[in-house]
C-alpha positions as CSV (number, residue, x, y, z in Angstrom):
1,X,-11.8,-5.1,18.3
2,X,-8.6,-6.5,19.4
3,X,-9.0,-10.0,18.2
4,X,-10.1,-8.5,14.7
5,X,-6.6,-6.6,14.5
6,X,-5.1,-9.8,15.7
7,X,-6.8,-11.9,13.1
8,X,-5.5,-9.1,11.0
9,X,-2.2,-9.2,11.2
10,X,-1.9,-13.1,11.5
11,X,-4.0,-13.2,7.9
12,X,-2.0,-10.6,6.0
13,X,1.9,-12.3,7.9
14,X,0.3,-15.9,6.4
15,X,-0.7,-14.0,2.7
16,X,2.5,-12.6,2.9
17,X,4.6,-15.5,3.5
18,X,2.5,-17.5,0.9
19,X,3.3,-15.5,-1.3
20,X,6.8,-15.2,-1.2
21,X,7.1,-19.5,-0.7
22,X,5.1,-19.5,-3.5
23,X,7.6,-17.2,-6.1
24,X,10.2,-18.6,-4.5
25,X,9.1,-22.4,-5.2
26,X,8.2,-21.2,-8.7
27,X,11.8,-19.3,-9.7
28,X,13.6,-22.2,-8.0
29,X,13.0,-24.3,-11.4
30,X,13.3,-21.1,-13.7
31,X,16.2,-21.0,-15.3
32,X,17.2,-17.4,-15.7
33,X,19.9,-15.4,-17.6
34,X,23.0,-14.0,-16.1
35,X,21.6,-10.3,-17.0
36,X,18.4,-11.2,-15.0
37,X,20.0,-12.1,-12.1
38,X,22.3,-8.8,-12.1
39,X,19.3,-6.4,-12.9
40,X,17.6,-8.6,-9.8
41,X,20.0,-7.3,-7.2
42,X,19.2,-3.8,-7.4
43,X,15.4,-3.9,-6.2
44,X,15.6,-3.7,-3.0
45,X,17.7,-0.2,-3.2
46,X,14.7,1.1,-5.8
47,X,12.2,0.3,-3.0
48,X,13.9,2.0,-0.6
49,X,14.7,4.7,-2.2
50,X,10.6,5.3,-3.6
51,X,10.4,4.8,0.0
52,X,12.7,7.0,1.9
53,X,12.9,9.9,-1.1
54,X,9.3,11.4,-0.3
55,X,10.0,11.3,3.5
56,X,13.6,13.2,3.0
57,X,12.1,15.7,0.1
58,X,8.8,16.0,0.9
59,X,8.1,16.2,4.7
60,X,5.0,18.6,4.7
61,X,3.6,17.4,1.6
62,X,5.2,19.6,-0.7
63,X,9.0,19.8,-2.4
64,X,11.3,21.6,0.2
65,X,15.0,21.2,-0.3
66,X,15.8,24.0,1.8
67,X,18.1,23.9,5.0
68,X,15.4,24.1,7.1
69,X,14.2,20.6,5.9
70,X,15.4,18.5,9.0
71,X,14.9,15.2,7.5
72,X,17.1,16.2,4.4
73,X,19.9,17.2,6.3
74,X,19.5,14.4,8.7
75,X,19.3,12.3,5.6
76,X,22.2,13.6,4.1
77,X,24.3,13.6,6.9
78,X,23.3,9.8,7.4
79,X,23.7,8.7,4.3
80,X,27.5,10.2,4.0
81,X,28.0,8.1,7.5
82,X,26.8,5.0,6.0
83,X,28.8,5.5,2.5
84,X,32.2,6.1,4.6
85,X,31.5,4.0,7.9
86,X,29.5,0.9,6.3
87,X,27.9,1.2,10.2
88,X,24.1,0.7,10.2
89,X,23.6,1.1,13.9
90,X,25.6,4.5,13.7
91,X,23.7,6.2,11.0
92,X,20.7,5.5,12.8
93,X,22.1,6.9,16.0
94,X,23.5,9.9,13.7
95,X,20.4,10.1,12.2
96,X,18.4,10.7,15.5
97,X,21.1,12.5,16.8
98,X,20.6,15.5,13.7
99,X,17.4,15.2,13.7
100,X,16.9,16.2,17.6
101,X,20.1,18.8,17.5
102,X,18.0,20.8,14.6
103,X,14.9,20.6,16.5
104,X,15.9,21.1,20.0
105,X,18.8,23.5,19.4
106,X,18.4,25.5,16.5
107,X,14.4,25.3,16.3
108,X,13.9,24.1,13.5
């Protein structure tokens, strides 16, 4: 069992970086416009964000934006430290930090 979750893991890191070399060999010798390469920089944010938007609104499989949504207000309160501070490390701490002060304190 183990080795089959090791062969796994090795198969879908090699697929993975295959295909990645592979685009990026390919785009190398693309010439591409100016408005391409613009519209280019904001996919990773969109991922993210389908990512992280379900988690935050979403937790128990259906829409709560309520208070009582810790992962919301975490969220929030994480994203407002990483707009002003530019601190990654920090919003993660802050992050935690909400998220166990709502559960532990207030019960929630």
């Amino acid at each position: 069992m183990e080795a089959e979750i090791i062969s796994l893991i090795i198969g879908m890191a090699a697929l993975t970086f295959f295909a990645r070399f592979a685009s990026a060999m390919i785009l190398r010798r693309v010439n591409t416009s100016e408005k391409w390469n613009a519209l280019m920089i904001y996919i990773p944010i969109t991922v993210f964000t389908t990512i992280i938007a379900p988690a935050l609104l979403m937790p128990k499989e259906r829409l709560d934006v309520s208070i009582q949504n810790e992962y919301l207000v975490a969220g929030l309160v994480s994203f407002f430290f990483a707009y002003k501070t530019k601190n990654l490390g920090g919003t993660v701490i802050i992050g935690i930090s909400v998220i166990l002060l709502l559960r532990f304190a207030f019960g929630l």
